[in-house]
Every structure is written in structure tokens, then in C-alpha cells.
N, C-alpha and C positions, 0 to 999 in steps of 0.2 A: 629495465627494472620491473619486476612482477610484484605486485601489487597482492597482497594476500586479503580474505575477509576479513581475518584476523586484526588488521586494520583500519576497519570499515565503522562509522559512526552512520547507522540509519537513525538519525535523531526524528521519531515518529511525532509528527506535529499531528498524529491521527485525532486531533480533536474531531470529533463526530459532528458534521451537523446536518445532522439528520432529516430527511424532509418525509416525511411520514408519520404516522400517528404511533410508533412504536414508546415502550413506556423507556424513562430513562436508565432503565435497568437494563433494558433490550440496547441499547444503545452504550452500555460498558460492556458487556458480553461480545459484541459486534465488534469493538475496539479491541477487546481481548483478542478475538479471535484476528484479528486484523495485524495485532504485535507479534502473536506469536507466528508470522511471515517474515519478521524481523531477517532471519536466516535468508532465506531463499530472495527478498528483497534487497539484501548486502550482494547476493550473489550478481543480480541483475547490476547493480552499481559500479563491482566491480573493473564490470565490461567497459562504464564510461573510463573510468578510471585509467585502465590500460591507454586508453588514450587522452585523457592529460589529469595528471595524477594532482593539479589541482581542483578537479571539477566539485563545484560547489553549488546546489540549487537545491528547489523543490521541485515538485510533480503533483497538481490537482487532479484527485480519482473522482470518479463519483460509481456506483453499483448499487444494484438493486440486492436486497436479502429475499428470501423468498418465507412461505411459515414453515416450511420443510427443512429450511438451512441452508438450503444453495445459492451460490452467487451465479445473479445475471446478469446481461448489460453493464459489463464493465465500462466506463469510458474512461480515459484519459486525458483531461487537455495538458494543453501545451501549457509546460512549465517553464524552469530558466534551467534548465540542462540542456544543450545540444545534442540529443544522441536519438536517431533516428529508430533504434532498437531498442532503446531502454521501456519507451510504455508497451510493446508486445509483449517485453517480458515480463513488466508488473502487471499488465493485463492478465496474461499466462498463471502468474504465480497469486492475482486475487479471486479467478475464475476458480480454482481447485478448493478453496475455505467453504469448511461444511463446518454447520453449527449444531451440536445436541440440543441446545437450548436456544432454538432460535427464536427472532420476534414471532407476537402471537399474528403479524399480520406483514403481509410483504411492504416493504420498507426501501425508502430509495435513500441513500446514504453518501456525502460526500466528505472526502478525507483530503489533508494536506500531507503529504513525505516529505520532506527535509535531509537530503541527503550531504553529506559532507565528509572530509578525511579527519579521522582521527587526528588528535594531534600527538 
């Protein structure tokens, strides 16, 4: 059975907790930009998915913003998903997030994903 996005509950626990001196506004903006991955983050999911279409966890990120907007230093730990390929690809998919409005000063920011199947 194929598992579609369609499907897909990325329930973003992106609460921010930021460890930098950015302002708390720099820190919704970050998150903005962070949700709107929501797509391309289902997509990566998915993959667990296919293989067992109850997989239920999180995934601690943590990245740096730059004052330009760019994401660096992605990290990934190890969350409660088994799937050896899933942080490459949210790595992959938080590397490309460019901000217009980014914080006024680079900024190391760590996020929780929450992934799980719709019901």
C-alpha cells in the first residue's frame, strides 16, 4: 500500500528554542520559515512510512540562521524514528530555507518535528 502525503500529519512541535541573542520576532519568522518546509518535510516522512505505515516519533534539529538568511550547520539528533535516511533528508530539506527577513545576527536555533500518520 502507497502511502500518499496527502496523508501525512507533520505536526510541527517547531517550537523555537533559540540559543542566540536574536529578537523574539526573529524567532517567529525562523519558525515561519521553518513551517513552511511542512511540504517537503511530509515528503521525507513519507519514505519512513513506506516502511511501516505506523511510524510515529520526533526528530530534534538544531541549525544555525546566518544575518543573510542562510541555513548552516544543520544537525540532526537522533530522535524516536528508526530510519537511517530520514535526517539527510531533513537535513537536505532545512539546508535550502532562505529568509528575507532574517535575524539581525546569526543565530543557532533548535527545533522538535513530530511526525505521525494522520488519522
Amino acid at each position: 500500500m502507497r502511502i500518499t502525503t496527502t496523508k501525512l500529519a507533520l505536526l510541527a512541535s517547531v517550537a523555537a528554542l533559540g540559543f542566540g541573542c536574536a529578537s523574539d520576532d526573529s524567532h517567529l519568522r525562523v519558525r515561519g520559515a521553518v513551517e513552511a518546509q511542512r511540504s517537503a518535510l511530509s515528503h521525507c516522512y513519507a519514505d519512513v512510512l513506506e516502511l511501516d505505515r505506523d511510524a510515529d516519533g520526533v526528530v530534534h534539529v538544531a541549525f544555525t540562521m546566518d544575518e543573510e538568511g542562510a541555513v548552516d550547520d544543520v544537525t540532526v539528533e537522533e530522535g524516536t524514528l528508526p530510519d537511517e535516511d530520514l535526517p539527510v533528508c531533513i537535513s537536505t530539506v532545512l539546508s535550502r530555507i532562505e529568509m528575507r527577513s532574517p535575524p539581525s545576527q546569526k543565530t543557532r536555533l533548535a527545533y522538535t518535528l513530530r511526525f505521525r500518520p494522520r488519522d
